[in-house]
ROMI-354726 format. One record per atom (N, C-alpha, C): residue number from 1; residue in one letter; atom name; x, y, z. Coordinates in nm, 3 decimals, padded with zeros to 5 digits, always signed. Atoms other than C-alpha are relative to their C-alpha. Layout:
BEGIN
<r><n>NUM</n><res>A</res><atom>CA</atom><east>X</east><north>Y</north><up>Z</up></r>
...
***
This chain:
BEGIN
<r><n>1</n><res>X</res><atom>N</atom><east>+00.096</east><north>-00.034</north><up>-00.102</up></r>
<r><n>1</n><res>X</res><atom>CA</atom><east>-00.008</east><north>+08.765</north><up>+11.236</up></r>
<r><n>1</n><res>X</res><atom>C</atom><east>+00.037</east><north>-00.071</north><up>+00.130</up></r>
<r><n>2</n><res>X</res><atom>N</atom><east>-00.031</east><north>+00.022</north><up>-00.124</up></r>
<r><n>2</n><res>X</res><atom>CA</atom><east>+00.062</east><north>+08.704</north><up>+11.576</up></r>
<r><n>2</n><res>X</res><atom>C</atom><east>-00.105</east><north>-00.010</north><up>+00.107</up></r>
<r><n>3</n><res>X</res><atom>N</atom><east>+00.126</east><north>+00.042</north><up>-00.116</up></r>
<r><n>3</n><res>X</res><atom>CA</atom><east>-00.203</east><north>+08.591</north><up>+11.839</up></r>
<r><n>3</n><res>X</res><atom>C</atom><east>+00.037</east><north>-00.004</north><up>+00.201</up></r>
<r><n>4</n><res>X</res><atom>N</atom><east>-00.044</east><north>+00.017</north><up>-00.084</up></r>
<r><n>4</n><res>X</res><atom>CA</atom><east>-00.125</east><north>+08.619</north><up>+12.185</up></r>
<r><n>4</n><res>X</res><atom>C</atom><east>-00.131</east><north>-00.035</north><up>+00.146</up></r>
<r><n>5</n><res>X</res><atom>N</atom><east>+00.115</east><north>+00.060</north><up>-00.077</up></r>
<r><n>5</n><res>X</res><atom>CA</atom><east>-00.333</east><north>+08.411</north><up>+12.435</up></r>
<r><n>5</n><res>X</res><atom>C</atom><east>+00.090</east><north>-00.044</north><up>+00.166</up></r>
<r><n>6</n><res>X</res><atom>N</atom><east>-00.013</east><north>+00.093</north><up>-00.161</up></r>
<r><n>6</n><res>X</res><atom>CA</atom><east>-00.322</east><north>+08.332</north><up>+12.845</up></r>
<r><n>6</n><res>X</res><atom>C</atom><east>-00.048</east><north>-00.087</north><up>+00.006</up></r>
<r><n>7</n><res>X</res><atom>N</atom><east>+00.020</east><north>+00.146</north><up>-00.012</up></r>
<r><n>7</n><res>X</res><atom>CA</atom><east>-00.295</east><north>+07.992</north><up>+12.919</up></r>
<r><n>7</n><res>X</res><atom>C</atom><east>+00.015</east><north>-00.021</north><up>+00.173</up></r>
<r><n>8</n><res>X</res><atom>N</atom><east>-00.044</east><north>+00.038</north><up>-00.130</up></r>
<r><n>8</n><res>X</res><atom>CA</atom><east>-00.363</east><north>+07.866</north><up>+13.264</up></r>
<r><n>8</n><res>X</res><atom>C</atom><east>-00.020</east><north>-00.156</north><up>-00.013</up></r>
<r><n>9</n><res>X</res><atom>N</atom><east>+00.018</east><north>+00.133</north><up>-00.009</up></r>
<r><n>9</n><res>X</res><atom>CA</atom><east>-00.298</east><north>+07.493</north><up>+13.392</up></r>
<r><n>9</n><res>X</res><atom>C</atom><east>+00.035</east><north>-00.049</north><up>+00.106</up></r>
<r><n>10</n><res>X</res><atom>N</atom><east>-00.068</east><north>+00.068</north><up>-00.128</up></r>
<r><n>10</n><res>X</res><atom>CA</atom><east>-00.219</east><north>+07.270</north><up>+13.690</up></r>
<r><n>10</n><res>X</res><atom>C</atom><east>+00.118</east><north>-00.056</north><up>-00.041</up></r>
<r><n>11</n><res>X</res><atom>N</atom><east>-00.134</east><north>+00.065</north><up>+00.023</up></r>
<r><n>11</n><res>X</res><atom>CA</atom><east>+00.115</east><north>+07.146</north><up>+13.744</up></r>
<r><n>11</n><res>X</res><atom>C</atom><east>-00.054</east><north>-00.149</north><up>+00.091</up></r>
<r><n>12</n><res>X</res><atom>N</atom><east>-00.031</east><north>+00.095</north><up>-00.084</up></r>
<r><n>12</n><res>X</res><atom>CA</atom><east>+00.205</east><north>+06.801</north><up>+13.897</up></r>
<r><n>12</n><res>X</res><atom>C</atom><east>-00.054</east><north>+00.042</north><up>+00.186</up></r>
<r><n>13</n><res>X</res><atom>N</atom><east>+00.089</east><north>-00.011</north><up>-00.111</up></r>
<r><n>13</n><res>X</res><atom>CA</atom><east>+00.131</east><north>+06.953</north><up>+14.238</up></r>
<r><n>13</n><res>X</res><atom>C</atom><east>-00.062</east><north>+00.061</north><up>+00.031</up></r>
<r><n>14</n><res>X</res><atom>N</atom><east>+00.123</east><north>-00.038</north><up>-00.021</up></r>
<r><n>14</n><res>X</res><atom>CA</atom><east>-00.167</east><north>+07.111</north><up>+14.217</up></r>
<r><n>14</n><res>X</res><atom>C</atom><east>+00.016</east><north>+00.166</north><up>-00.032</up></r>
<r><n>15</n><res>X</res><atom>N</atom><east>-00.036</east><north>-00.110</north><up>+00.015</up></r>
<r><n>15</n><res>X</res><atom>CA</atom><east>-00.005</east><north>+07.442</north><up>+14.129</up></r>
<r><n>15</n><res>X</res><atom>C</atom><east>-00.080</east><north>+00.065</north><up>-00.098</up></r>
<r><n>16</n><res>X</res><atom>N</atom><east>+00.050</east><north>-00.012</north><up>+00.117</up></r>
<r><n>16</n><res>X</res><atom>CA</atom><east>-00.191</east><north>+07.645</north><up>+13.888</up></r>
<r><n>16</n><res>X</res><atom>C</atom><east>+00.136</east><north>+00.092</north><up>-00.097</up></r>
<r><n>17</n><res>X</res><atom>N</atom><east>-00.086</east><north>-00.071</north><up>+00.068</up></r>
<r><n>17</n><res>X</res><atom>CA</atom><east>+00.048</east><north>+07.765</north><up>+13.620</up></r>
<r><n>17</n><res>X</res><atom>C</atom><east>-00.095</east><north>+00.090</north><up>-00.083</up></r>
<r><n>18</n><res>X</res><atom>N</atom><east>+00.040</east><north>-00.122</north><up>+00.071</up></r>
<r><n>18</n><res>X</res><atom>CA</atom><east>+00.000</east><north>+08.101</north><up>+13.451</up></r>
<r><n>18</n><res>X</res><atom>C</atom><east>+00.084</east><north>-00.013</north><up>-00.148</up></r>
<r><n>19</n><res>X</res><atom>N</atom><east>-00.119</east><north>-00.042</north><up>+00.108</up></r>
<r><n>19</n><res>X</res><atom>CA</atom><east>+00.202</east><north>+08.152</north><up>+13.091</up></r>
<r><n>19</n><res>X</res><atom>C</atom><east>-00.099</east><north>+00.132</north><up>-00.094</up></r>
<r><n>20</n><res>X</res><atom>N</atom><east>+00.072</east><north>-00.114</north><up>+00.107</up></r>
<r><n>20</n><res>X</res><atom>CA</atom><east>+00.133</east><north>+08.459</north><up>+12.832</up></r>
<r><n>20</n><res>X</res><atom>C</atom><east>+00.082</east><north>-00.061</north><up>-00.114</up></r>
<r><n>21</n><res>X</res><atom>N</atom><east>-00.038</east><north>+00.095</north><up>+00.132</up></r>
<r><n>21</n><res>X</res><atom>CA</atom><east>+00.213</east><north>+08.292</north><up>+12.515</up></r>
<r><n>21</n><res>X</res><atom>C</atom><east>-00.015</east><north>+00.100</north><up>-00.149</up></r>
<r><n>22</n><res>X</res><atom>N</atom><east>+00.033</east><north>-00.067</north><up>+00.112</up></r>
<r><n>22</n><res>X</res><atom>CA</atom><east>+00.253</east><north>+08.465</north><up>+12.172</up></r>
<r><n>22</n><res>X</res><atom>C</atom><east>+00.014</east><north>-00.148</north><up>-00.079</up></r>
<r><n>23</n><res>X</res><atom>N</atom><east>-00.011</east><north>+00.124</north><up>+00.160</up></r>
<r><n>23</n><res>X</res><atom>CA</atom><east>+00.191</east><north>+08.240</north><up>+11.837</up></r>
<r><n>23</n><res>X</res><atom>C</atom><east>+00.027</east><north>+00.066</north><up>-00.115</up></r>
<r><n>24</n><res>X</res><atom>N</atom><east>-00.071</east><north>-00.059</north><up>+00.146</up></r>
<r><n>24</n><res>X</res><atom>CA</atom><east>+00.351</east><north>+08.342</north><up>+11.531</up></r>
<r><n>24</n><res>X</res><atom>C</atom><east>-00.126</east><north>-00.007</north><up>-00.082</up></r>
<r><n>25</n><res>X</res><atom>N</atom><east>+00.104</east><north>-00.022</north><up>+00.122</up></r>
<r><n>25</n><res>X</res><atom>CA</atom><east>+00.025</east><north>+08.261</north><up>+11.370</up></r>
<r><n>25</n><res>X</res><atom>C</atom><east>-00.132</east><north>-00.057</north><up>+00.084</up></r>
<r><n>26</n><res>X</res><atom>N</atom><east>+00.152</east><north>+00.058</north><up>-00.084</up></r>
<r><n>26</n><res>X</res><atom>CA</atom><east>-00.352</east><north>+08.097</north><up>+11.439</up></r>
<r><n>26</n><res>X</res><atom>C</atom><east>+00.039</east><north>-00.151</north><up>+00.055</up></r>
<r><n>27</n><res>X</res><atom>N</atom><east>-00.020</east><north>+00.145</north><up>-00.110</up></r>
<r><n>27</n><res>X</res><atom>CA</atom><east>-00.365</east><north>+07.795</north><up>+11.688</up></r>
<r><n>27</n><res>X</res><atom>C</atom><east>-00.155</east><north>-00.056</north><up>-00.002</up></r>
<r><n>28</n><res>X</res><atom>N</atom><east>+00.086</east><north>+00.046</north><up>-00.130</up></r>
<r><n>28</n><res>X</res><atom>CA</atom><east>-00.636</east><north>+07.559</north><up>+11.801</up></r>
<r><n>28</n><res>X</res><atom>C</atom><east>-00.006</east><north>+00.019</north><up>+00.091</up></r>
<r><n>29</n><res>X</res><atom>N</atom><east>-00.030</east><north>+00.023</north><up>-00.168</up></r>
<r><n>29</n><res>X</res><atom>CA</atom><east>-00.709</east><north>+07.498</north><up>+12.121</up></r>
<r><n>29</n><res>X</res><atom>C</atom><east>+00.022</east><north>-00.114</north><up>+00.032</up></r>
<r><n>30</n><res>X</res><atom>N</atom><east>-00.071</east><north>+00.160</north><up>-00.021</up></r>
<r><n>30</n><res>X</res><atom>CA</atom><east>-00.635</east><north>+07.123</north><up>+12.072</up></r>
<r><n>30</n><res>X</res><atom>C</atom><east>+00.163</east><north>+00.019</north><up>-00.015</up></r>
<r><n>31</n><res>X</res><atom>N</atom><east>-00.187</east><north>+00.028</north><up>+00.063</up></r>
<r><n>31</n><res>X</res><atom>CA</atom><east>-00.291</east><north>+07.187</north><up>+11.894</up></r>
<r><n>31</n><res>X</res><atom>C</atom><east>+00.081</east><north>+00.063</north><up>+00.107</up></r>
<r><n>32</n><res>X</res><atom>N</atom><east>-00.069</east><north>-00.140</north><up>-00.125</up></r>
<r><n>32</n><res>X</res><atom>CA</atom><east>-00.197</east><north>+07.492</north><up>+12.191</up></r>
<r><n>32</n><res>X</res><atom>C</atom><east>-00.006</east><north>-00.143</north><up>+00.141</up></r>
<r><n>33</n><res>X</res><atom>N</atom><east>+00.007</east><north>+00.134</north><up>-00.131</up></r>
<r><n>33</n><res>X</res><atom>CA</atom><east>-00.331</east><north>+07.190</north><up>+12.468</up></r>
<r><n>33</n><res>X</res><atom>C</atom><east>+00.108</east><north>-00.086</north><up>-00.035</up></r>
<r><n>34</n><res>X</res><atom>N</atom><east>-00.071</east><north>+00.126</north><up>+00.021</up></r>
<r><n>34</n><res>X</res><atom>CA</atom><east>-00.150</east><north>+06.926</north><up>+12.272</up></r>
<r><n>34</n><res>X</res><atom>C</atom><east>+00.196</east><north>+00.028</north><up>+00.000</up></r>
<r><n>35</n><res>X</res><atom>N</atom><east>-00.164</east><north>-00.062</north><up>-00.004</up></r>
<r><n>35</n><res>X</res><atom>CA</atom><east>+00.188</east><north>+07.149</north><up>+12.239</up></r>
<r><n>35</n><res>X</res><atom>C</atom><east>+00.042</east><north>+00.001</north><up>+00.166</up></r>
<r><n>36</n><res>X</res><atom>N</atom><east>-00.053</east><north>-00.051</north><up>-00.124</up></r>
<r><n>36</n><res>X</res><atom>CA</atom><east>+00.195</east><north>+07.267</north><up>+12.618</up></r>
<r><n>36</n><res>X</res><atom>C</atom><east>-00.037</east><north>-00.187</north><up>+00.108</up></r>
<r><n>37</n><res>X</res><atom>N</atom><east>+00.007</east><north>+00.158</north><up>-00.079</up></r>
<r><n>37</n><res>X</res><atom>CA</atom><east>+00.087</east><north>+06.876</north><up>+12.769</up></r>
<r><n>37</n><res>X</res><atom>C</atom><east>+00.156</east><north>-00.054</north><up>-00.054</up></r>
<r><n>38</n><res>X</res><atom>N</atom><east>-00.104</east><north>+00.068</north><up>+00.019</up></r>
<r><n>38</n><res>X</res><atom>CA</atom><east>+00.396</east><north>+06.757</north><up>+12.543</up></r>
<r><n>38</n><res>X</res><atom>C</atom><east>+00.092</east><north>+00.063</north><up>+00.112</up></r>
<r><n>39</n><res>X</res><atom>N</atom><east>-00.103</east><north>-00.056</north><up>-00.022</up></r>
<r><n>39</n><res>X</res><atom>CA</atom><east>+00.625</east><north>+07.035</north><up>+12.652</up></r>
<r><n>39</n><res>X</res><atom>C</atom><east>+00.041</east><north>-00.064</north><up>+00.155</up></r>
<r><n>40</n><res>X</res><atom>N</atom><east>-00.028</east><north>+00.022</north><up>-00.131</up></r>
<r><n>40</n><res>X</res><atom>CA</atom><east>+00.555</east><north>+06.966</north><up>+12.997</up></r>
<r><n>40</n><res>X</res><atom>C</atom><east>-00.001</east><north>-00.182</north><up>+00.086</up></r>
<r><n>41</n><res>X</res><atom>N</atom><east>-00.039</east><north>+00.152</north><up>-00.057</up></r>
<r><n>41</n><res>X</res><atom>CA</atom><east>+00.533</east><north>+06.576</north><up>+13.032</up></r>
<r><n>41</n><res>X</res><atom>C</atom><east>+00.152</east><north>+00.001</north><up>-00.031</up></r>
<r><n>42</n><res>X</res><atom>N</atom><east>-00.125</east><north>+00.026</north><up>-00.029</up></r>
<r><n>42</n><res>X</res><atom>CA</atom><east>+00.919</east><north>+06.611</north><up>+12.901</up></r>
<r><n>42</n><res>X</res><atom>C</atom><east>+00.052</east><north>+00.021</north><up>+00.193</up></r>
<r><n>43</n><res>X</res><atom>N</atom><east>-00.046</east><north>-00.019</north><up>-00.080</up></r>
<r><n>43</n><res>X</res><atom>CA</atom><east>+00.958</east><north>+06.779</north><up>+13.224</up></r>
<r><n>43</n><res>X</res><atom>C</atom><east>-00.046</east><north>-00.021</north><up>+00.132</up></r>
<r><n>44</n><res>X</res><atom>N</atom><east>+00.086</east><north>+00.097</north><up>-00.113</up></r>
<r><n>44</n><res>X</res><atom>CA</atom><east>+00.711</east><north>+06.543</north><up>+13.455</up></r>
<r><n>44</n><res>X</res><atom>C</atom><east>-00.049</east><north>+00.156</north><up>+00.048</up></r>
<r><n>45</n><res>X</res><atom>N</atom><east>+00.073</east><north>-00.092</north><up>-00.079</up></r>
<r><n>45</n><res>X</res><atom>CA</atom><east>+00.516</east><north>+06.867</north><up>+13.578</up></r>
<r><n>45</n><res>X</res><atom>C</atom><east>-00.108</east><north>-00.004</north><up>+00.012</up></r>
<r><n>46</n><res>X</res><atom>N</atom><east>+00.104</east><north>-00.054</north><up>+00.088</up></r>
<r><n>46</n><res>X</res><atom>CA</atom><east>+00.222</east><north>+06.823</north><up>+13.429</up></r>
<r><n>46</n><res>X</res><atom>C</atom><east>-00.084</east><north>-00.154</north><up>+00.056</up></r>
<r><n>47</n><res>X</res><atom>N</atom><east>+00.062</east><north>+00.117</north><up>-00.073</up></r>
<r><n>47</n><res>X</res><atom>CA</atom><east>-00.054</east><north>+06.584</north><up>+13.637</up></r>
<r><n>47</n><res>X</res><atom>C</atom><east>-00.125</east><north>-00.017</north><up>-00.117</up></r>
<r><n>48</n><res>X</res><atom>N</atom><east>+00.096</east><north>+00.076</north><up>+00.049</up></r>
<r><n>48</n><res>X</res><atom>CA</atom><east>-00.285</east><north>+06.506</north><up>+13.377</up></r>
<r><n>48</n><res>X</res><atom>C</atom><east>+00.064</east><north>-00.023</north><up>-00.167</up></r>
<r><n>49</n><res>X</res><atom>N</atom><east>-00.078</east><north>+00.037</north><up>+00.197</up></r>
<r><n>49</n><res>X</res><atom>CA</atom><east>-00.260</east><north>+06.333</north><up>+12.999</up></r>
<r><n>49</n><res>X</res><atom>C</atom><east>-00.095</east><north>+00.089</north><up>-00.078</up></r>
<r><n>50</n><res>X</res><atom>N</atom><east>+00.094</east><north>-00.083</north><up>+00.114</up></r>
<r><n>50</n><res>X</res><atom>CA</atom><east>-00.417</east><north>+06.473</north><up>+12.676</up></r>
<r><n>50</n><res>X</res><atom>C</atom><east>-00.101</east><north>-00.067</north><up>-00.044</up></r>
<r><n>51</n><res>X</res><atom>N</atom><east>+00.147</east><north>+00.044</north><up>-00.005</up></r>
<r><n>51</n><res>X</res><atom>CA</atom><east>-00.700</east><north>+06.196</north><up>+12.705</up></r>
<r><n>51</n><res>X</res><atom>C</atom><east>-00.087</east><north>+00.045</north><up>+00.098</up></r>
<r><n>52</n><res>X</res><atom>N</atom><east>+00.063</east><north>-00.005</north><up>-00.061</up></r>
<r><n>52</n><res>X</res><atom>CA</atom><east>-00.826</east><north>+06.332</north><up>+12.979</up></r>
<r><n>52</n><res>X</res><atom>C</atom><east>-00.014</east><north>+00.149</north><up>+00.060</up></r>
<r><n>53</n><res>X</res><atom>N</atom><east>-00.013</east><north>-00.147</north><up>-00.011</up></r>
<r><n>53</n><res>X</res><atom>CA</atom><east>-00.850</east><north>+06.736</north><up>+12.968</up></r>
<r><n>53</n><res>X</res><atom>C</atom><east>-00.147</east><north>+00.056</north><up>-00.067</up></r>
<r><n>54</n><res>X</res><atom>N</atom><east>+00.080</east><north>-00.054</north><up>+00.050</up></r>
<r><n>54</n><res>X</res><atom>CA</atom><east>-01.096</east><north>+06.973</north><up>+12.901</up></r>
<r><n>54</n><res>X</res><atom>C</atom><east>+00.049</east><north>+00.125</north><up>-00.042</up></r>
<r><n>55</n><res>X</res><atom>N</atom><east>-00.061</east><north>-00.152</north><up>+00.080</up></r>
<r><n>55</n><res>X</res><atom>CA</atom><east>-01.047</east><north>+07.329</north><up>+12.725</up></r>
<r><n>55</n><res>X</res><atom>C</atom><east>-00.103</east><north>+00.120</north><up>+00.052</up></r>
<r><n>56</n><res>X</res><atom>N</atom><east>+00.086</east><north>-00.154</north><up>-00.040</up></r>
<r><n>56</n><res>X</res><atom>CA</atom><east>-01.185</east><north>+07.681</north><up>+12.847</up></r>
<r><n>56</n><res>X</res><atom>C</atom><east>+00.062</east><north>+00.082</north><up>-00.119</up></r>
<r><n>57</n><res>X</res><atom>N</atom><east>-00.060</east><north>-00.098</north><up>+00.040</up></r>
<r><n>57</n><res>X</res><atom>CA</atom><east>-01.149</east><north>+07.937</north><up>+12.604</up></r>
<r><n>57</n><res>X</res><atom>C</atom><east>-00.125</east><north>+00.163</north><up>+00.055</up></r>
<r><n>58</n><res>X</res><atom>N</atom><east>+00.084</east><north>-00.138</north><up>-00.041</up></r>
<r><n>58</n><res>X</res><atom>CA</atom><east>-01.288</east><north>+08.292</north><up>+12.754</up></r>
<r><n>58</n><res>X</res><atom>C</atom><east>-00.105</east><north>-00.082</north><up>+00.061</up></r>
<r><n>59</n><res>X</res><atom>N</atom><east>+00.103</east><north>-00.004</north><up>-00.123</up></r>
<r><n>59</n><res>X</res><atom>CA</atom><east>-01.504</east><north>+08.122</north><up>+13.049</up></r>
<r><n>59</n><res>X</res><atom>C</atom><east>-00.102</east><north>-00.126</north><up>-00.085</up></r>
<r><n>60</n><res>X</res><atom>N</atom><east>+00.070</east><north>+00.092</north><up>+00.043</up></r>
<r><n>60</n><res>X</res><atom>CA</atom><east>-01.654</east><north>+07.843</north><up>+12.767</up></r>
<r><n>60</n><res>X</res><atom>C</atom><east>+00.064</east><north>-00.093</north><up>-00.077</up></r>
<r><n>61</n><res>X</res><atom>N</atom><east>-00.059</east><north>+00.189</north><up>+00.054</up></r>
<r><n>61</n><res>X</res><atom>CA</atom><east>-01.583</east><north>+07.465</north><up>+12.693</up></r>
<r><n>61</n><res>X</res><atom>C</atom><east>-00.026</east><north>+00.051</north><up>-00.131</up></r>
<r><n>62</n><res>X</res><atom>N</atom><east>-00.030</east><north>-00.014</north><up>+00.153</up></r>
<r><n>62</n><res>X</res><atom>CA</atom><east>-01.415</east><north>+07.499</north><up>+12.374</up></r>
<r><n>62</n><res>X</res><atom>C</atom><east>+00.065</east><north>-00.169</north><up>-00.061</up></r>
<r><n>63</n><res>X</res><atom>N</atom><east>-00.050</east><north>+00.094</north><up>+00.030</up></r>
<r><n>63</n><res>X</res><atom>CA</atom><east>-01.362</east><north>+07.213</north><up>+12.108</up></r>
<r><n>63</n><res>X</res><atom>C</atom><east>+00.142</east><north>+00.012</north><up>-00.079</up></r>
<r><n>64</n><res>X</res><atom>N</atom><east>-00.187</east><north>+00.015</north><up>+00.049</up></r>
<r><n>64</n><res>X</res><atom>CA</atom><east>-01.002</east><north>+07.090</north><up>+12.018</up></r>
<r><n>64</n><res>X</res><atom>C</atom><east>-00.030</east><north>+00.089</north><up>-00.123</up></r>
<r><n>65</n><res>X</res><atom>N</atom><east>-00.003</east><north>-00.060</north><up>+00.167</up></r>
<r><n>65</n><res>X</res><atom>CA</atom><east>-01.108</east><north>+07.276</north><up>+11.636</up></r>
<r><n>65</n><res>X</res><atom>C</atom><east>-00.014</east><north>+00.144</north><up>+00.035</up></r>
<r><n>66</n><res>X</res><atom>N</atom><east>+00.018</east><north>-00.120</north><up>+00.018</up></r>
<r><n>66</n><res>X</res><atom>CA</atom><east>-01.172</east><north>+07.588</north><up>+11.780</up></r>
<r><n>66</n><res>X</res><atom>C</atom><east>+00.134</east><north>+00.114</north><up>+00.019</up></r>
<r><n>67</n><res>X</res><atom>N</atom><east>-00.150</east><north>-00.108</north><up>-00.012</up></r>
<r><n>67</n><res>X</res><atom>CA</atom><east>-00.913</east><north>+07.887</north><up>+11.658</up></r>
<r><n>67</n><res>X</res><atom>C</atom><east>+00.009</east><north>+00.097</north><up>+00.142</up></r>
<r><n>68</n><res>X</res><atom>N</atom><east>-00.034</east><north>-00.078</north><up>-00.075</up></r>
<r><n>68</n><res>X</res><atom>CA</atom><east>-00.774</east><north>+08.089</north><up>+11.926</up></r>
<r><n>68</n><res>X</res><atom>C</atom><east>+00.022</east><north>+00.172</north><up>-00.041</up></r>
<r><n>69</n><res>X</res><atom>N</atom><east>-00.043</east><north>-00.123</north><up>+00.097</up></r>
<r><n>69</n><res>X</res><atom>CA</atom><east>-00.766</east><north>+08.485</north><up>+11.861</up></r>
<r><n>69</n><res>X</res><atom>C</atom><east>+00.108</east><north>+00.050</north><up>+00.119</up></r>
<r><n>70</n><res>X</res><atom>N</atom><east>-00.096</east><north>-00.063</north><up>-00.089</up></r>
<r><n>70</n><res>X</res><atom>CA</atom><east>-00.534</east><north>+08.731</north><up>+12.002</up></r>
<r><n>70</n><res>X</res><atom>C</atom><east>-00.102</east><north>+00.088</north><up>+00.120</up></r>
<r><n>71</n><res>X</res><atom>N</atom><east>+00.044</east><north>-00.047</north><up>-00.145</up></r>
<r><n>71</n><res>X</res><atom>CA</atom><east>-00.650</east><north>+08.830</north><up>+12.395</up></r>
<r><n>71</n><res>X</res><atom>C</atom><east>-00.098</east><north>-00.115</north><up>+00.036</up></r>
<r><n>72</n><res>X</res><atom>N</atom><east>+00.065</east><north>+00.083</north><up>-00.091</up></r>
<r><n>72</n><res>X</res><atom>CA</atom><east>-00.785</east><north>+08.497</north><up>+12.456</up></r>
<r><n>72</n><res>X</res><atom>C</atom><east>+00.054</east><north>-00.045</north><up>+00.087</up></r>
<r><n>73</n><res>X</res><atom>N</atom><east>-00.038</east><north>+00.118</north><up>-00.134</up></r>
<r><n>73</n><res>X</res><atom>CA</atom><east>-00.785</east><north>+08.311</north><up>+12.773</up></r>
<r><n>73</n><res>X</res><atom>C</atom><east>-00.051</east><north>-00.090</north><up>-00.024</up></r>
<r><n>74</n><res>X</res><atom>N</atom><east>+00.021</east><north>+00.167</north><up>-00.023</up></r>
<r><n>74</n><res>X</res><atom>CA</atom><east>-00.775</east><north>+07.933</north><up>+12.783</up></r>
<r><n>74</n><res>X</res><atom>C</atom><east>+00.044</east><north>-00.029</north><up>+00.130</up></r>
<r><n>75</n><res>X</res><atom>N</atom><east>-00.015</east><north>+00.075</north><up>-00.080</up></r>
<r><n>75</n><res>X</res><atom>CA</atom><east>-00.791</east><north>+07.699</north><up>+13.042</up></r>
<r><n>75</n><res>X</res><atom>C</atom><east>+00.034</east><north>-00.092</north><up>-00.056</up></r>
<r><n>76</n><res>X</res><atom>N</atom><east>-00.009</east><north>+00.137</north><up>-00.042</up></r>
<r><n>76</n><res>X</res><atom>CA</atom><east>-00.638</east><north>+07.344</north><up>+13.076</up></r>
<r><n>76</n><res>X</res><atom>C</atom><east>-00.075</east><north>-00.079</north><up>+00.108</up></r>
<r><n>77</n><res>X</res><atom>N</atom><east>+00.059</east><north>+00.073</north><up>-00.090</up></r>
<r><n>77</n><res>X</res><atom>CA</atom><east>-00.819</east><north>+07.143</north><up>+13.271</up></r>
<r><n>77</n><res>X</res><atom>C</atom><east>-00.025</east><north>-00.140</north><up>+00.045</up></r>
<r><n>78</n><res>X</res><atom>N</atom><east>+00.040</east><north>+00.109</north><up>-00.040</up></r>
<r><n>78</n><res>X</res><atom>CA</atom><east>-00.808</east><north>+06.797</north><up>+13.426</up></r>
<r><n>78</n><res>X</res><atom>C</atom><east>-00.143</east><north>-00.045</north><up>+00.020</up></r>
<r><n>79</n><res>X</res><atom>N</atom><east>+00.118</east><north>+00.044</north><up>-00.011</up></r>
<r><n>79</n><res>X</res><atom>CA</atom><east>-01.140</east><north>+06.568</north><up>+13.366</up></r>
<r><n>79</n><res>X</res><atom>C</atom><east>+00.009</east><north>-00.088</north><up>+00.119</up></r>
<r><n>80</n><res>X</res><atom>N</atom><east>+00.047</east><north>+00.058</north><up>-00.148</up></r>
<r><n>80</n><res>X</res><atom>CA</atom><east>-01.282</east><north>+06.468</north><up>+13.737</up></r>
<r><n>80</n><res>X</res><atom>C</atom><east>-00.098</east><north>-00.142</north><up>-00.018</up></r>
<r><n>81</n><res>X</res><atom>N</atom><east>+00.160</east><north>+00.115</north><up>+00.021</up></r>
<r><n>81</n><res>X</res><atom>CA</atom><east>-01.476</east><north>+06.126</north><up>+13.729</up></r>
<r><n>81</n><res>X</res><atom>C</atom><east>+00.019</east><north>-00.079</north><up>+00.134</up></r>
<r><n>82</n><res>X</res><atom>N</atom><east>-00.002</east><north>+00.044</north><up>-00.119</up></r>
<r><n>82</n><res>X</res><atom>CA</atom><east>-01.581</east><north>+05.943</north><up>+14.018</up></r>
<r><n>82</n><res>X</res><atom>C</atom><east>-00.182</east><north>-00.061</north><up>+00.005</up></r>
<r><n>83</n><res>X</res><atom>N</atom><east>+00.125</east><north>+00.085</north><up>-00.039</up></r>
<r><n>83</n><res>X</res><atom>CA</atom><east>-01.867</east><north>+05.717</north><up>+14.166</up></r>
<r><n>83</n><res>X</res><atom>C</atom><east>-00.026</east><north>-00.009</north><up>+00.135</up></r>
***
């Protein structure tokens, strides 16, 4: 089974990246976050860590456990804090 989900995220400078992603099988949305943060700290692009993200799947804060189906959209998202 094959799942194929849009992933958007910020890069290092503020860029939003787009990808269309197929998965050979079912994903989280922690394990899909935690795959695409690695991929991209190899290649310094990527301005936030994996303590400090939030998850959209289809327009609602999703937790790291929740499966992904095929034609979802996720977000990445950097957590904002401030005083």
């Amino acid at each position: 089974m094959t799942v194929n989900v849009t992933l958007r995220y910020l890069s290092k400078e503020q860029v939003t990246i787009k990808k269309e992603i197929t998965l050979e099988s079912s994903c989280t949305a922690g394990e899909l976050s935690a795959r695409i943060i690695h991929e991209e700290e190899e290649k310094e692009g990527i301005r936030f860590s994996g303590a400090n993200i939030a998850m959209v799947v289809n327009g609602r804060l999703a937790a790291p456990e929740q499966s992904l189906k095929d034609g979802d959209e996720m977000l990445i998202l950097p957590v904002a804090a401030g005083g």
